[in-house]
C-alpha positions as CSV (number, residue, x, y, z in Angstrom):
1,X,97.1,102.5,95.8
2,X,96.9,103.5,92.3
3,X,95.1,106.4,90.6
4,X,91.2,107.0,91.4
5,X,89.2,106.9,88.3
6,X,85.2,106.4,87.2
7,X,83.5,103.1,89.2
8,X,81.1,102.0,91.8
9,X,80.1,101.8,95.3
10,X,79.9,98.3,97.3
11,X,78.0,98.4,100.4
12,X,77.6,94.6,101.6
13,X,77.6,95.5,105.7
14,X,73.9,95.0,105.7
15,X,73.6,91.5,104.6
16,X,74.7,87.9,106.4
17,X,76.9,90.3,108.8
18,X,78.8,91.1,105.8
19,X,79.9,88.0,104.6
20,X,78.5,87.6,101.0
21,X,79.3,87.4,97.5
22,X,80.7,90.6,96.2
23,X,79.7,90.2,92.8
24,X,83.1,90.9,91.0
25,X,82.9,88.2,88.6
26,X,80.3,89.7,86.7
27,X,81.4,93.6,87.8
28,X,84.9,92.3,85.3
29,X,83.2,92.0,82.2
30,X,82.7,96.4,82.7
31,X,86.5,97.7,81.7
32,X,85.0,101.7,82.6
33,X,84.4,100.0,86.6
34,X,88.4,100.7,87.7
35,X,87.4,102.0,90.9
36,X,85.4,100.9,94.1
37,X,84.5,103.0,97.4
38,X,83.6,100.3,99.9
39,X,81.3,101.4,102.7
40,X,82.0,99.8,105.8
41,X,80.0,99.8,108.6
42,X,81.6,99.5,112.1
43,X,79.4,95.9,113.2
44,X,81.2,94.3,110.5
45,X,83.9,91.9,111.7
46,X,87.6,93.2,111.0
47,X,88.1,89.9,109.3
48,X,85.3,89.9,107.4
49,X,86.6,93.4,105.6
50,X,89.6,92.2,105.5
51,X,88.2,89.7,102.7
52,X,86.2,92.1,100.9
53,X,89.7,94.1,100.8
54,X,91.8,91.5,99.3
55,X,89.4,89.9,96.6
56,X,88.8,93.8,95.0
57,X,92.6,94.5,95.0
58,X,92.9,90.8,93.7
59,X,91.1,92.2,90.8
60,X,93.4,95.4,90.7
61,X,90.8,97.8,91.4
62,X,91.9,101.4,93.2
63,X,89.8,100.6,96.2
64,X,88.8,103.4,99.0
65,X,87.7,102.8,102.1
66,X,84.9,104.1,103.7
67,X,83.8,104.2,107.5
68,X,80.2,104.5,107.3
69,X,77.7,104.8,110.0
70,X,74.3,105.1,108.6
71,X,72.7,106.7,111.9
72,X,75.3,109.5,111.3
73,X,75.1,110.3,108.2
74,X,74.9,114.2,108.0
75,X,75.4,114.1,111.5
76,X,77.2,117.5,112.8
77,X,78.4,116.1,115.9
78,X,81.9,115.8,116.4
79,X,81.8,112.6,118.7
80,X,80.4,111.0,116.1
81,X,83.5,112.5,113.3
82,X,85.8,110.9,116.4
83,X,84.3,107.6,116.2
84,X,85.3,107.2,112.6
85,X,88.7,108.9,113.8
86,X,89.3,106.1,116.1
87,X,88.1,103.2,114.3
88,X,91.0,103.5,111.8
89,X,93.2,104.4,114.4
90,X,92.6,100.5,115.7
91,X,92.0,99.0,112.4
92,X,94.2,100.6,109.3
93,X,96.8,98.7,110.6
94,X,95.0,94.9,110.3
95,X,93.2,96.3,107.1
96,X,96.1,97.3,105.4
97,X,97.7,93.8,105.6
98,X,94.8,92.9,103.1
99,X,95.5,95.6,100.6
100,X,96.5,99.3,99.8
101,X,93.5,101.7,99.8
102,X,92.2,105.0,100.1
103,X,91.0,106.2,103.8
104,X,87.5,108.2,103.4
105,X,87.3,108.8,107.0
106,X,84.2,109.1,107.5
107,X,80.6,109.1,105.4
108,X,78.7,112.2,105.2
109,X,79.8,114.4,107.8
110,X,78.6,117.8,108.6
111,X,74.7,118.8,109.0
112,X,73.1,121.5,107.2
113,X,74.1,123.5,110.8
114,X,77.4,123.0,110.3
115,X,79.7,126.1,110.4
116,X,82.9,126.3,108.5
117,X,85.0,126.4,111.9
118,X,83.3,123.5,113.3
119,X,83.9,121.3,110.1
120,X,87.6,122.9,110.2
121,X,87.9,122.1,114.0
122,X,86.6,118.9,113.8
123,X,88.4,117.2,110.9
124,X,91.7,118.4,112.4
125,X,91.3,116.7,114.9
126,X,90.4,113.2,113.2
127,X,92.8,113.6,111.0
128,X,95.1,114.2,113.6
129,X,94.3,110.8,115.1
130,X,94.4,108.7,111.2
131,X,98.0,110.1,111.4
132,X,99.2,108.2,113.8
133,X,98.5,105.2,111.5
134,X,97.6,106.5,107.8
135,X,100.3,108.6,106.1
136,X,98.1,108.7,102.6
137,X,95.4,111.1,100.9
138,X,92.4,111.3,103.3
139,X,89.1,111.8,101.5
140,X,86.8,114.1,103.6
141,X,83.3,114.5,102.2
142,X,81.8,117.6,101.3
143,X,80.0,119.1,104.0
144,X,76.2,118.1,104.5
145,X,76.1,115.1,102.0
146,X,77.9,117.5,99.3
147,X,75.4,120.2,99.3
148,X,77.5,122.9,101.6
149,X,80.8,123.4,99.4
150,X,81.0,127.0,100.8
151,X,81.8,125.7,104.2
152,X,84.3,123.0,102.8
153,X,86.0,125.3,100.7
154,X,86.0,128.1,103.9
155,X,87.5,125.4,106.0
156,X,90.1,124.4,103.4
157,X,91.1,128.1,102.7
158,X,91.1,129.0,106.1
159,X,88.2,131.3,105.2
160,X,86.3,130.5,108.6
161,X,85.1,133.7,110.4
162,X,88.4,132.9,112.9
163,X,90.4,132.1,110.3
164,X,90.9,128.3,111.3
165,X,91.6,126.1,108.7
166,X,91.9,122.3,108.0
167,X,95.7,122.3,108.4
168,X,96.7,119.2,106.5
169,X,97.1,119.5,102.8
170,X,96.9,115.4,102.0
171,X,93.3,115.6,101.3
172,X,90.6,114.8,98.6
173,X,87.5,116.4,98.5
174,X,84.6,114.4,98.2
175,X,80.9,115.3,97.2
176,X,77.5,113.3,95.9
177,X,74.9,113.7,93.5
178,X,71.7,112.7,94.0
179,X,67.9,114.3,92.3
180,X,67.7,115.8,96.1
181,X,71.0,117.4,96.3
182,X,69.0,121.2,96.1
183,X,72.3,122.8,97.2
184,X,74.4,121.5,94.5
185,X,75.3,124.0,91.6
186,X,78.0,123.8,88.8
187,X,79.6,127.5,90.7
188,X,79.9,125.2,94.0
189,X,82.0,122.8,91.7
190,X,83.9,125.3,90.5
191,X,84.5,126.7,94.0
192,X,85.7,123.3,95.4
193,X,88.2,122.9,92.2
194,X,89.7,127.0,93.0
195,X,90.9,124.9,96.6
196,X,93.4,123.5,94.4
197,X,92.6,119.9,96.3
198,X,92.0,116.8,94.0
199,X,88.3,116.6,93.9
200,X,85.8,113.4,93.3
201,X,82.4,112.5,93.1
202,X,82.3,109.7,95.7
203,X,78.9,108.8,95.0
204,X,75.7,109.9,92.4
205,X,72.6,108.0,91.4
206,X,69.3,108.9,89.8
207,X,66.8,109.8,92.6
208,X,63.6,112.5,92.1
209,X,64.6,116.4,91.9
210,X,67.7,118.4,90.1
211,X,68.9,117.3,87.2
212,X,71.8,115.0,88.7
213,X,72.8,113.7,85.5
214,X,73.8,117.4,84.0
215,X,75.8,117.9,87.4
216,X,77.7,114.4,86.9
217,X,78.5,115.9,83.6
218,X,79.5,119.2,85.2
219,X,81.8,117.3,87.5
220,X,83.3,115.3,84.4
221,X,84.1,118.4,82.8
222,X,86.3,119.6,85.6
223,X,88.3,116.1,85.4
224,X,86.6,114.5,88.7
225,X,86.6,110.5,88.9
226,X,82.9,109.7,89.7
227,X,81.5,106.6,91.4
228,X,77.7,105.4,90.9
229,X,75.9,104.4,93.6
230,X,76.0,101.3,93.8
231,X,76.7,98.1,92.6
232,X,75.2,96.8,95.0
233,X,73.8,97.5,98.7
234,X,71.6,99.5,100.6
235,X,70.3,96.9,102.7
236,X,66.2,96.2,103.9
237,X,63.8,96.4,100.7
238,X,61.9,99.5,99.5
239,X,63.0,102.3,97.2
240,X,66.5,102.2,97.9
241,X,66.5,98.3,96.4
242,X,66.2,100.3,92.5
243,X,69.5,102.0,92.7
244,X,71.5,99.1,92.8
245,X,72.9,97.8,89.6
246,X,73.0,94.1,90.3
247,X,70.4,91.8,91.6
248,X,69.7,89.9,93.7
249,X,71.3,91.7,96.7
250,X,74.1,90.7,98.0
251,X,73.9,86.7,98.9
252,X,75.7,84.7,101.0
253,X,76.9,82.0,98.7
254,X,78.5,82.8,95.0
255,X,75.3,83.7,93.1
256,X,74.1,84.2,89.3
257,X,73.9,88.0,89.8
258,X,72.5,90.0,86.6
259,X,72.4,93.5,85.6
260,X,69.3,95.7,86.8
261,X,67.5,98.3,84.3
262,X,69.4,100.7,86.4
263,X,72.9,99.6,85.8
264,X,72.7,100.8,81.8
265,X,71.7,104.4,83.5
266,X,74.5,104.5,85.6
267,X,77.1,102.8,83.8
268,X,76.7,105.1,80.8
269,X,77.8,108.2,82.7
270,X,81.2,106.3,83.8
């Protein structure tokens, strides 16, 4: 699957039904891009990932996988977790004929409300279920869009007020940095590393609020791959548009895409 290091996010679900351009021709010329977290959302036709699969590894990127749900995001229900669950329990198989990746089972999990024994609870029994078909290090994120390391780590350590604990020990924890990540602190960093689990930053961008670029350093310090959000994606227009690092978004048919303002900002931390 080869080694996770500094890159980018690609999320290209929310345009043409996914089948677009993904921009790697110009995403070459950056040697410090070596590694791409693809968000996939579950409308997108098996097919169609399949493509997106096989033209990053094509370029020998390390390429995780992401089930990504945008209605759930932060989302503390556990049917929700189990959707995830399930979709690679139907589709690792057909993906995986495309390419060797990463599993992130699923986006953003855990609400602010979350309590370390549900999030322990839950993701045992997901991962339970991506067993039966993935065998390889399952990235979980970091409770409540990364802000809630305490109930990660709890859940890892088996710290959890009834002791439960995530039982597998094939995991990579996950967190993001964003200007709105109020939770997020150099100590929680710290904490996450003491779990002993490989540890990355899955995604960070410059949005208003904390200092996200000093806690991107932070993470560098302790030796975690990070991954800018995002080359490209996002989807409908507004604010969201200025955080991707290419433009136009994604298109249909092989495009001219350039390099925004914002790609300098991001690619500089890599």
């Amino acid at each position: 699957m080869g080694k996770i290091g500094n890159g980018v996010n690609l999320q290209p679900s929310y345009y043409n039904n996914g089948d677009v351009d993904l921009g790697l021709d110009l995403m070459k010329q950056y040697d410090k891009i070596t590694t791409i977290r693809l968000e996939i959302e579950p409308f997108v036709p098996i097919e169609t990932v399949k493509r997106w699969i096989a033209e990053i590894k094509a370029e020998h990127y390390t390429l995780i996988c992401t089930y990504h749900r945008y209605q759930d995001n932060t989302s503390g229900d556990i049917n929700a977790l189990m959707k995830g669950a399930d979709w690679w329990e139907e589709n690792y198989e057909e993906l995986s004929k495309a390419g060797a990746f990463y599993v992130n089972l699923m986006n953003e999990w855990g609400s602010i409300a979350t309590t370390s024994d549900q999030y322990a609870s839950a993701y045992n029994k997901a991962i339970q279920k991506v067993r039966n078909v993935y065998q390889g290090p399952i990235i979980l994120c970091v409770s409540f869009a990364g802000n809630r390391a305490d109930i990660t780590y709890n859940a890892v350590m088996g710290k959890t007020p009834s002791g439960k604990k995530i039982n597998d020990n094939n995991i990579i924890l996950s967190t993001h940095i964003y200007g709105y990540s109020l939770l997020q602190t150099k100590a929680n960093y710290n904490l996450l590393a003491s779990t002993g689990k490989k540890c990355i930053v899955g995604e960070f961008g410059d949005t208003p609020g904390l200092n996200w670029g000093e806690l991107v350093n932070d993470a560098k310090n302790l030796g975690w791959p990070i991954i800018g959000w995002a080359w490209n994606g996002d989807g409908g227009s507004g604010t969201q548009v200025f955080l991707n690092m290419i433009a136009p978004q994604f298109q249909a048919a092989p495009v001219d895409y350039q390099v925004t303002p914002y790609f300098d900002l991001i690619y500089s931390k890599l």
